[in-house]
N, C-alpha and C positions, 0 to 999 in steps of 0.2 A: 791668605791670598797675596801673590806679589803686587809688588808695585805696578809691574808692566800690563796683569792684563787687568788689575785693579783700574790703571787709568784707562787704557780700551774700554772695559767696561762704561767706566765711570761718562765717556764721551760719547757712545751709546744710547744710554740712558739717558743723556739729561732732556735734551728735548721731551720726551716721553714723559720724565717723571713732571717736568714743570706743568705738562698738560695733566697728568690722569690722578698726581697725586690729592687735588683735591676734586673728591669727586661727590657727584649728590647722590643722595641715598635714594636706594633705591623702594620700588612698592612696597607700603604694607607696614612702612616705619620712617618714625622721625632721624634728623642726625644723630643723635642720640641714643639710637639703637632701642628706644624704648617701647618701639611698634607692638612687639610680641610680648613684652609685660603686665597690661593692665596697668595699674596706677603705683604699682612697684616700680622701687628703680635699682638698676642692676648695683654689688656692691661697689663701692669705689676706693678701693685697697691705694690706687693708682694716685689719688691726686694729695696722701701725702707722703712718697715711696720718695726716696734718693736712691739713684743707682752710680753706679759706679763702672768704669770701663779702663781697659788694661791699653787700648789701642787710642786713639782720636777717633770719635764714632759720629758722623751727622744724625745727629737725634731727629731730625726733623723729615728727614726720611722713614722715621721707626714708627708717625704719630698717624692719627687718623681723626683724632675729635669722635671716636665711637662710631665712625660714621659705618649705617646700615650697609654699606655697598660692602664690607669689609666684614659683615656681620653675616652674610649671605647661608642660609642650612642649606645644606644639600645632603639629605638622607633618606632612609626608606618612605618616610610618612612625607618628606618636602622634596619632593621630584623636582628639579630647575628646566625638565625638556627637554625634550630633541633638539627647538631651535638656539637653544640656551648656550653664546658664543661672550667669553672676557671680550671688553672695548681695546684691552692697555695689555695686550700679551707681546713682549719681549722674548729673544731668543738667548737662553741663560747664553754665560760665558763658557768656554768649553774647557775650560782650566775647572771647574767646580762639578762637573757630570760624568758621568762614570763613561768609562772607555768605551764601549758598546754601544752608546749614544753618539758619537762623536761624527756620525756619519750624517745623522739625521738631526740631532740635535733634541732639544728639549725647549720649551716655552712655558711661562709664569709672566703673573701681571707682573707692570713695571712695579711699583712702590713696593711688594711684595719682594722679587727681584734686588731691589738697592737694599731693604732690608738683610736678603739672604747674604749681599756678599758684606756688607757690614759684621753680620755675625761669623762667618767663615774664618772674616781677618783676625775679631777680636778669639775663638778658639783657634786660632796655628799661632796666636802671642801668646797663651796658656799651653801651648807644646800640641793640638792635637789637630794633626795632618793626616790618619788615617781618615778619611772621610771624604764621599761625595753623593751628588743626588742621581739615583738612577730612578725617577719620574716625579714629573711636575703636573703640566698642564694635559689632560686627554679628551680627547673631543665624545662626543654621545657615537660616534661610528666606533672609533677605536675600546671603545666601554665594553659596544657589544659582542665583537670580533673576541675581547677575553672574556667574558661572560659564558659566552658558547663554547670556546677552547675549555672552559673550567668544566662547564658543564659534561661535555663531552668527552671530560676524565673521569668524572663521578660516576658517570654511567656506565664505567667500564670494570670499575672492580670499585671493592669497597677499600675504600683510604683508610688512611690514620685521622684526617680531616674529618671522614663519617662520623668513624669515632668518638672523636670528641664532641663533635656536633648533635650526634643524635643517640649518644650513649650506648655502653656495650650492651647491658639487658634489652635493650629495643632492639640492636641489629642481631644480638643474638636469637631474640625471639620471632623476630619475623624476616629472617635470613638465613642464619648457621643451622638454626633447626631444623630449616625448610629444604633446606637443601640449596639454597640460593647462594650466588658469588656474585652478583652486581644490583645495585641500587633501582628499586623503581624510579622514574621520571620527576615525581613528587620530592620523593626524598634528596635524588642528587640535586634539586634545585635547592630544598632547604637547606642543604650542607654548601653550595656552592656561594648563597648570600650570607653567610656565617663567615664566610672572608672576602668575600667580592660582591660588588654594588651591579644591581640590576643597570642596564641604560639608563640616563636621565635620573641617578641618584646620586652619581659617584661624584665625592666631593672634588677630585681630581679635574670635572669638567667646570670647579670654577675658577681653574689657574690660579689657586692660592694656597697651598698644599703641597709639600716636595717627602719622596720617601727620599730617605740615608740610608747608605751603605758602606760598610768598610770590606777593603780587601779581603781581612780574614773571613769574611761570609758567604768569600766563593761566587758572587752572582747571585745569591737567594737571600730572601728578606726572609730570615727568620728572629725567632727569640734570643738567638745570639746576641745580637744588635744590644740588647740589655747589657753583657757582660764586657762593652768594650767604654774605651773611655769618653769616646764619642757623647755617648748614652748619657753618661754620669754629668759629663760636662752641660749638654741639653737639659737635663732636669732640672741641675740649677740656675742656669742661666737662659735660656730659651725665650723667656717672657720679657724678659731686658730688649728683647728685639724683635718684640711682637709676635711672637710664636707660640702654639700651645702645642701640648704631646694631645694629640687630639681622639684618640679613642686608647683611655688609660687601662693600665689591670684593674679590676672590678668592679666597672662601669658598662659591661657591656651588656646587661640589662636596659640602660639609658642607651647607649648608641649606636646598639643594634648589631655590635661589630665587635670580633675577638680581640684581644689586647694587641694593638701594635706598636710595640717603640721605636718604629723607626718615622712613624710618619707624622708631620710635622703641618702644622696648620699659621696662617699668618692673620691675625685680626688686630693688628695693633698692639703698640704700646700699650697702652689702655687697658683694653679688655683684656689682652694678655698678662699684666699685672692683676688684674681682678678677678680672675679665671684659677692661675696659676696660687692667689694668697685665698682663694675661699675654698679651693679642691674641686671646684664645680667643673663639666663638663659645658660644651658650649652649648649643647641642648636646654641644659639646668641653667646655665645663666642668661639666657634669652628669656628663659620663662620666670624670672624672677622681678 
């Protein structure tokens, strides 16, 4: 990130983050994040890590103290609602969002936000400048507007999507054989939450979540996104700045959700460290 819009940013934000960065946890759990554990407590990889940074990084923008508000599931089984709105959404800088966004923009909580561009700066000082977010924050209207658009591709022929979703022996046998070329209703749904989140589950509507994308990927979030350096560089360092790869390759038994590597989740330092050194999922480590 440059200098120029690093400090626009950084002037931006601050009011914002002095208010929202510490925030109280929300229902259902202590600071601590240890509401959904029972008398276990998550592991703590984090409190005796040294990290190290290439750039001058404000750590204190990266931390959270575990707190539940930062801890938030938003999944099939943890709906956050229709009226379910972040307090602390900031409009990213438009120097970090993909060119197509540029009109409308994109929003992510503030502390979330200071984190993101901390980590931007310290990968373009390791060389990697292909990169930006093309979606942060989505409200439960704009969720279901794609839900329905997905939907209403599924219905119309059978994907490569089905596919993999609902195996060739199934669609072969009660499709190809049948004579059929498009999905019953049932089915394009189960193939449609295989990569997209019903209303009111999408982690996206709790502004704390940004997808990546690099130029060579054309506009589409695909598996590509693994083979660029982008990817490589996230893997290992991602967690140094409170980020997790938040629905990993073969975990999608646990989270409900096909492998994405571009999308990136922000729960702190902390849990990010803890998350990142035990291999757990953030479903697995809320329940531990």
């Amino acid at each position: 990130m440059s200098g120029k819009y690093r400090s626009l940013a950084a002037l931006l934000l601050l009011p914002l983050l002095l208010a929202s960065c510490i925030r109280l946890p929300s229902d259902g759990g202590d600071e601590t994040g240890e509401g959904n554990g029972g008398d276990k407590k998550p592991p703590s990889y984090h409190e005796n890590m040294t990290y190290q940074y290439q750039t001058e990084v404000d750590e204190d923008v990266l931390m959270t103290d575990l707190s539940a508000a930062y801890l938030v599931l938003a999944n099939k089984s943890s709906p956050v609602g229709e009226d379910y709105t972040p307090e602390d959404l900031v409009a990213l800088s438009s120097a970090v969002i993909a060119s197509w966004h540029q009109a409308t923009g994109l929003l992510l909580d503030a502390c979330a936000a200071a984190a993101l561009y901390e980590m931007l700066d310290e990968m373009r000082a390791a060389g990697v400048t292909d990169i930006c977010v093309t979606s942060a924050y989505r409200s439960y209207a704009r969720q279901q507007q794609l839900y329905e658009t997905y939907l209403a591709r599924e219905l119309a022929t059978i994907s490569e999507d089905a596919y993999r979703a609902l195996g060739y022996s199934y669609i072969k046998t009660n499709y190809l054989d049948a004579g059929k070329s498009k999905l019953s209703y049932a089915d394009a749904a189960r193939v449609v939450l295989s990569y997209s989140a019903y209303p009111g589950t999408s982690e996206h509507q709790t502004g704390l979540c940004v997808d990546f994308i690099t130029d060579e990927m054309g506009g589409e979030l695909t598996e590509a996104f693994e083979e660029s350096a982008a990817f490589a560089w996230l893997s290992k360092n991602a967690y140094k700045f409170g980020f997790i790869l938040r629905y990993p390759k073969g975990k999608e038994g646990v989270t409900g959700y096909t492998y994405e590597p571009w999308h990136y989740r922000f729960v702190g330092r902390e849990a990010a460290t803890d998350i990142y050194c035990s291999g757990l999922t953030l479903e697995q480590y809320l329940e531990k």
